[in-house]
C-alpha positions in Angstrom: 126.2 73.4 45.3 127.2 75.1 42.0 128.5 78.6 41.3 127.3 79.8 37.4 128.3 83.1 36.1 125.6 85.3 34.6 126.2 86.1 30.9 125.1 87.9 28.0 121.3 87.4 27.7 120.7 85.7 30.8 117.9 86.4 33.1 116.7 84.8 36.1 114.2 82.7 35.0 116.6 81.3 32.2 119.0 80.5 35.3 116.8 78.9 37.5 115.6 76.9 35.1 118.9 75.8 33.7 120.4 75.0 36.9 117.8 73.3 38.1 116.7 75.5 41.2 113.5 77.8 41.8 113.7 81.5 41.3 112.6 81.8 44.5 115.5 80.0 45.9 117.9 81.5 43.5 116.8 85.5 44.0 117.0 84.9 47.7 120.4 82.8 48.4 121.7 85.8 46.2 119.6 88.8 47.3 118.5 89.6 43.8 115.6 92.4 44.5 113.1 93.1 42.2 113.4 94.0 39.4 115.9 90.8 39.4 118.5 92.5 37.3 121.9 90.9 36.7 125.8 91.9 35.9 127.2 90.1 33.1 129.9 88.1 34.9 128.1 88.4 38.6 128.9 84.9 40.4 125.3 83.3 41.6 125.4 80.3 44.1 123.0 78.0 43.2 121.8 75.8 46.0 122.4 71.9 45.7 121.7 68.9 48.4 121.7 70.0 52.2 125.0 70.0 53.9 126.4 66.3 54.6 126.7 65.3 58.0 130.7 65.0 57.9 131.4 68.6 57.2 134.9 69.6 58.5 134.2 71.4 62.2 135.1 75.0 61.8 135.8 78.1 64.6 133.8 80.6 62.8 133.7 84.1 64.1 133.3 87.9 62.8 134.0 91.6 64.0 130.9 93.7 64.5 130.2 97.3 65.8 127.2 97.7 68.7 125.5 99.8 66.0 125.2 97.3 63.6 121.6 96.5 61.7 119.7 94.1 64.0 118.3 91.8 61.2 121.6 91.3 59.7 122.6 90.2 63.0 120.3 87.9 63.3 120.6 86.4 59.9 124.0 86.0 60.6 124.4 84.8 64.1 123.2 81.0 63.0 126.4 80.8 61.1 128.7 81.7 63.8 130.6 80.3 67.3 131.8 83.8 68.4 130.5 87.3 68.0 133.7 89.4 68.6 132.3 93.0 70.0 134.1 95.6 68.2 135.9 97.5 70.3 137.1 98.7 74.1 139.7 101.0 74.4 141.9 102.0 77.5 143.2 104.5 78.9 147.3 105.1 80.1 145.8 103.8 84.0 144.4 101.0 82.5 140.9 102.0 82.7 138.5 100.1 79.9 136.4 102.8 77.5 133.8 101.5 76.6 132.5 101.2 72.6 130.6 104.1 71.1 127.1 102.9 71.7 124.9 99.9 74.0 126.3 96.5 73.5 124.2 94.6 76.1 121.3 94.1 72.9 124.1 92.5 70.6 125.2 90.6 73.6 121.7 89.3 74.7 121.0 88.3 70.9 124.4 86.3 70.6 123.4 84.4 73.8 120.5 83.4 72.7 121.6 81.9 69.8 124.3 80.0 71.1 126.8 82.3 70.0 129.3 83.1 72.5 130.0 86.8 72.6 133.9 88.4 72.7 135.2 91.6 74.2 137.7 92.9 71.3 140.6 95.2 73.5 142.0 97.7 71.0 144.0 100.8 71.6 141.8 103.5 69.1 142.3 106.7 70.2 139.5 110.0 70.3 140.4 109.9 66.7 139.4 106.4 65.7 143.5 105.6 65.0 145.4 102.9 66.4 147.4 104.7 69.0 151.0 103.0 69.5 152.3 105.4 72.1 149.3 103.9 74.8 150.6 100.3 73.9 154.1 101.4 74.8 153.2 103.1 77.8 151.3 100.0 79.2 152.9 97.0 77.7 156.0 98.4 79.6 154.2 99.7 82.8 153.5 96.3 84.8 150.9 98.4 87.5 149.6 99.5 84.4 149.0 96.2 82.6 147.4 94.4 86.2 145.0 97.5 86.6 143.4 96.7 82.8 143.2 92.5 83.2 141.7 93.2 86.5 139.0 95.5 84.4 139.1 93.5 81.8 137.8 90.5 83.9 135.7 92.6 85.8 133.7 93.7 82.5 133.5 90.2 81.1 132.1 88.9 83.9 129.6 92.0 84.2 128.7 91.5 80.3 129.0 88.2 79.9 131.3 87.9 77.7 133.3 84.6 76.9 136.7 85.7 76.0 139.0 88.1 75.2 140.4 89.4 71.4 143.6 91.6 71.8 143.4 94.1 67.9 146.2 96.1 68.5 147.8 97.0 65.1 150.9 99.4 64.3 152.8 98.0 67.5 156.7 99.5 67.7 159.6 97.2 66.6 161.5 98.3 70.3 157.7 96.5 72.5 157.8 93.1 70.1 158.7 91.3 73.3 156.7 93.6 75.7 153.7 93.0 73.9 154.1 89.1 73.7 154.8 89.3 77.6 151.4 91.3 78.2 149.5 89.0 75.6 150.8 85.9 77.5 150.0 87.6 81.0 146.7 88.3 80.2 145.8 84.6 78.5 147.5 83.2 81.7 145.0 84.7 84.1 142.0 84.7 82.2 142.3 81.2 81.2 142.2 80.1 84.8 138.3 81.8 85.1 137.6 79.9 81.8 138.1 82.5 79.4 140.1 82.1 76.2 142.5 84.9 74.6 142.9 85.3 71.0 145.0 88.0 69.0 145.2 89.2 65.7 148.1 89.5 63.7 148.9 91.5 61.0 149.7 89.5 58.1 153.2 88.9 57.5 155.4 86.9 55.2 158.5 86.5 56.8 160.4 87.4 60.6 162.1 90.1 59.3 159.7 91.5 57.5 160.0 95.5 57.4 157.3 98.1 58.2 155.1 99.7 61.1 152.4 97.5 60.7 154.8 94.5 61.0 158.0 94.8 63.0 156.6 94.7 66.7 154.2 91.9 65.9 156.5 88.4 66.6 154.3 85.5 64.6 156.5 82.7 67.4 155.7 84.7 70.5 152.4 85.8 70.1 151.1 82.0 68.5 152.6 80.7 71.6 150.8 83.4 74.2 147.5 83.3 72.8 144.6 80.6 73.1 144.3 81.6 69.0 145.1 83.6 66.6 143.8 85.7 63.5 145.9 86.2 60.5 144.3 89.7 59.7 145.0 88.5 55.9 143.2 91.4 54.3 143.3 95.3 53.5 146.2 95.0 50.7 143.6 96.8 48.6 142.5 100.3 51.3 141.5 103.4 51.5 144.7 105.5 50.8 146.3 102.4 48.3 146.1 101.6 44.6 143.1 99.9 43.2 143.4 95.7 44.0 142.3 92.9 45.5 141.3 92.9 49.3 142.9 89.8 50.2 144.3 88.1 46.8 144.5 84.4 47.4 148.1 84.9 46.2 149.6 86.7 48.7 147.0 85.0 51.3 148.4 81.7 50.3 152.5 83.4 51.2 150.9 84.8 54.8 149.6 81.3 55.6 152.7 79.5 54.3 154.7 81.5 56.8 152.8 82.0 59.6 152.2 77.9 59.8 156.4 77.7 60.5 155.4 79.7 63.5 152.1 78.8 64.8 150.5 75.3 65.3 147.7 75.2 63.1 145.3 74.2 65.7 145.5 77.7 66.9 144.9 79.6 63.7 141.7 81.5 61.9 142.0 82.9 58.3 140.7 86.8 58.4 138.2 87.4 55.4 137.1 90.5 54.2 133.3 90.9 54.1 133.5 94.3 51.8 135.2 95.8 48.9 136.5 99.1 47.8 136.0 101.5 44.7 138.3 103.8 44.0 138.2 106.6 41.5 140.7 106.6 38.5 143.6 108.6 38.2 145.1 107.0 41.2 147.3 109.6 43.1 149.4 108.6 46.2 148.0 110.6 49.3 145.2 112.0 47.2 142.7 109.2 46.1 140.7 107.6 49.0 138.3 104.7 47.8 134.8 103.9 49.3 134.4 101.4 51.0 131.3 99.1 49.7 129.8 95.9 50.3 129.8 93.3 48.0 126.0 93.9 47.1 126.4 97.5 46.4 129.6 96.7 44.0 127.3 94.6 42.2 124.5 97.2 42.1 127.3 99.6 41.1 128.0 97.4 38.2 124.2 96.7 37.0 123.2 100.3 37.4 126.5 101.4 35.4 126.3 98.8 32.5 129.3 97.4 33.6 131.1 94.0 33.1 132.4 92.1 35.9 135.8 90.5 35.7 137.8 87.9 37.5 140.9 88.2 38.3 142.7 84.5 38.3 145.8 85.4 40.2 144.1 87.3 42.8 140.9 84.8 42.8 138.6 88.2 42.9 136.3 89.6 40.8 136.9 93.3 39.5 135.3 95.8 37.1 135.4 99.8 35.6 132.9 101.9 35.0 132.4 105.6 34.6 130.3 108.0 36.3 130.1 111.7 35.8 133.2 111.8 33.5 135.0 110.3 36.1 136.2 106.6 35.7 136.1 104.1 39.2 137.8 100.4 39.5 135.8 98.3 41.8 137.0 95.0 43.6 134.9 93.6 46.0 134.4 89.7 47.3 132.1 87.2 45.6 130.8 83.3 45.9 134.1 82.3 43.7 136.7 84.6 46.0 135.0 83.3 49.2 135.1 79.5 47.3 139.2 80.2 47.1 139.3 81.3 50.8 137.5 78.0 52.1 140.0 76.0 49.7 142.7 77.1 51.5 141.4 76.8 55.0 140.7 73.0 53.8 144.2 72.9 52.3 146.7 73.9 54.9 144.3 72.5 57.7 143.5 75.8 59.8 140.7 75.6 62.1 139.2 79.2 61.9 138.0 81.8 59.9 137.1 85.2 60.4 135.8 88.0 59.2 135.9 92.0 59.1 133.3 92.6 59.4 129.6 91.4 59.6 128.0 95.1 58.8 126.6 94.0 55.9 125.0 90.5 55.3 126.0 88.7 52.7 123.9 85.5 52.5 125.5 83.6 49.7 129.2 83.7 51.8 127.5 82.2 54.8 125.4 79.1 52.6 128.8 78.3 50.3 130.5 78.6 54.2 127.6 76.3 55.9 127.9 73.5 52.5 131.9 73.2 53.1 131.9 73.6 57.2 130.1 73.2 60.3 130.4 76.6 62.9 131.5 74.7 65.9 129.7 75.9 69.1 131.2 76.3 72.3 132.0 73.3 74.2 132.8 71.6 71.5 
C-alpha cells in the first residue's frame, strides 16, 4: 500500500501506470468518476499486496442515522464489528423515543453481516440539541433512572441489539458524579444479560479542564463504569468555529496522552471524523456557519474550482481556498494521509478501537488503508 499525491500534469493513466496498479483499481479504491479528473495535491491510495495475516485486531465501529443510503451501508458494514444506531432519546419518566425513522432494515442488514448492532441513548431534544436539564433530572431521580434501563433492556431485546452507547454531551459540572453513578448502574445490569455499555467522552486534556462540554464529564469515573469508551476526538473545526482541522493529530495526540492516565487502554476507541467542513471567508464569531461536506465533495469542490490542495503538517490534514461568486471559502476535510496519521496513533499508544462520526457518506479509500493496517474484530472474539 502506497499513498502518491496528484501533481501538476498528472492524469490517471500516467498514475496507474507509474505506480504500478490498473486504472481500474485505482479510479475505484478512490471513487474517481468519469471524467477521471484530479486536484493537484489530492492523496490517492494505491493498492499494494493483500492484507498480511498478522494485522493488529481492531474494535471498529461507526455512528449512523436509520436514514442512511442503503449501498453505503452495505459497502461499509464488511469493515466493521458494531453498527452504533444513532440515536434514542428519553423522556423525564424515563420513557425511550424512538429515532426519526425505521431502524429494523439497518438492523436486519448489520445482522447479517456479522455486524453487531448498538442502541446509541442520547438526550436530543424536539430541537435536535443536547438537552442537559433531562440529564439532571434523571441522573438524580433514581425511579427515574430504573424506569429507562428497564426500557432500555426491554428495546434491546425487542430489536436485537447487542449493546448499549451512552452520547450524552454538555453534561453540568454539579451531575459529574451522578452521571458516572447512572453510567456504572446501567453497565452493571446489562452486563449480566450479556450486553456491553460503552460511552463517549468528550475530548479533554486535563481533570480540570474548563467548559460546558467538559466539566461534568470525569475521564477516571466514567473509564471505570463503562465496558469502553470513545474519546469523541473531533469537531475542533464546526459549524459556528473558525476555519481548521476536524481532529488535528496535534491536539488528538494531547487527548489520548491524557485520557490514557485515566483509562486502561484496553477499554479505549479513537473517534474519527468521516467529513469535513467549508467555511466562507471573512470569518465572523456568531455569524459564519460552515457546510458540512464529505471528503469526496471537498475534493470535487477543489477540481471543479481550480483549486490546490494543501497539507497541513502540524495538523496532519489536508486544506485548500477557493472562491466562488466573489466570495472566498477554506475547506478542510479528511484524506488517505490524515486517516494514515490517525491509525499511527492507534498503533502507537496501543488503543484497541476506533470510531467514527459518521458513516453517511462512504469513503472507500479510509476503510482499504483501515483493512491493510487492522483487522475489524467480530464479536466473540
Amino acid at each position: 500500500m502506497k499513498i502518491y499525491v496528484v501533481q501538476q500534469g498528472d492524469s490517471v493513466d500516467s498514475i496507474a501506470s507509474s505506480q504500478g496498479v490498473s486504472v481500474e483499481a485505482l479510479t475505484y479504491d478512490n471513487q474517481i468518476e468519469a471524467p477521471y479528473r484530479l486536484a493537484i495535491g489530492q492523496a490517492l491510495y494505491i493498492r499494494g499486496d493483500d492484507p498480511s495475516e498478522d494485522r493488529t485486531p481492531l474494535y471498529v465501529f461507526g455512528y449512523a442515522y436509520p436514514f442512511i443510503n442503503p449501498e453505503n451501508l452495505d459497502n461499509t458494514l464488511p469493515f466493521l464489528t458494531d453498527l452504533y444506531v444513532f440515536s434514542y432519546g428519553f423522556t423525564e419518566n424515563g420513557d425511550l423515543v424512538p429515532p426519526m425513522a425505521d431502524d429494523d432494515w439497518m438492523i436486519d442488514r448489520a445482522l447479517e453481516a456479522g455486524v453487531r448492532p448498538i442502541l446509541t441513548l442520547t438526550p436530543l431534544g424536539a430541537d435536535g440539541r443536547f438537552n442537559n436539564n433531562l440529564v439532571t433530572t434523571m441522573v438524580h431521580n433514581t425511579q427515574v433512572q430504573q424506569r429507562l434501563i428497564w426500557n432500555l433492556g426491554l428495546k434491546m431485546q425487542e430489536k436485537r441489539f447487542g449493546g448499549l452507547d451512552i452520547d450524552f454531551e454538555y453534561i453540568m459540572a454539579d451531575d459529574r458524579l451522578a452521571y458516572a453513578d447512572f453510567v456504572a448502574r446501567t453497565t452493571e445490569i446489562l452486563n449480566q444479560f450479556g450486553y456491553q455499555v460503552s460511552v463517549a467522552l468528550a475530548p479533554k486534556t486535563s481533570a480540570d479542564q474548563a467548559g460546558l462540554l467538559y466539566e461534568g464529564v470525569d475521564y477516571g469515573l466514567l473509564g471505570a463504569a463503562a465496558n469502553r469508551v470513545l474519546l469523541m476526538t473531533y469537531e475542533w473545526g464546526y459549524t459556528f468555529g473558525p476555519p481548521m482541522a476536524v481532529a488535528p493529530i496535534n491536539l488528538v495526540r494531547r487527548v489520548v496522552e491524557y485520557a490514557l492516565t485515566e483509562i486502561p487502554v484496553y477499554k479505549m476507541s479513537l473517534g474519527i471524523p468521516n467529513y469535513g467542513y467549508d467555511w466562507p471567508l471573512p470569518y465572523e464569531r456568531g455569524v459564519t456557519r460552515a457546510e458540512t461536506i464529505s471528503n469526496l465533495e471537498a475534493i470535487q469542490i477543489a477540481i471543479e474550482n481550480g483549486a490546490e490542495i494543501q497539507f497541513d503538517e502540524e495538523a496532519m490534514t489536508p486544506y485548500f481556498r477557493y472562491w466562488k461568486f466573489g466570495v472566498q471559502h477554506e475547506v478542510w476535510f479528511e484524506d488517505v494521509r490524515s486517516y494514515q496519521a490517525k491509525f499511527d496513533l492507534i498503533k502507537e499508544y496501543g488503543l484497541t478501537g476506533a470510531g467514527y462520526w459518521q458513516l453517511m457518506q462512504f469513503f472507500r479509500a479510509n476503510w482499504l488503508l483501515l483493512s491493510q493496517m487492522f483487522e475489524a474484530r467480530k464479536v466473540g472474539d
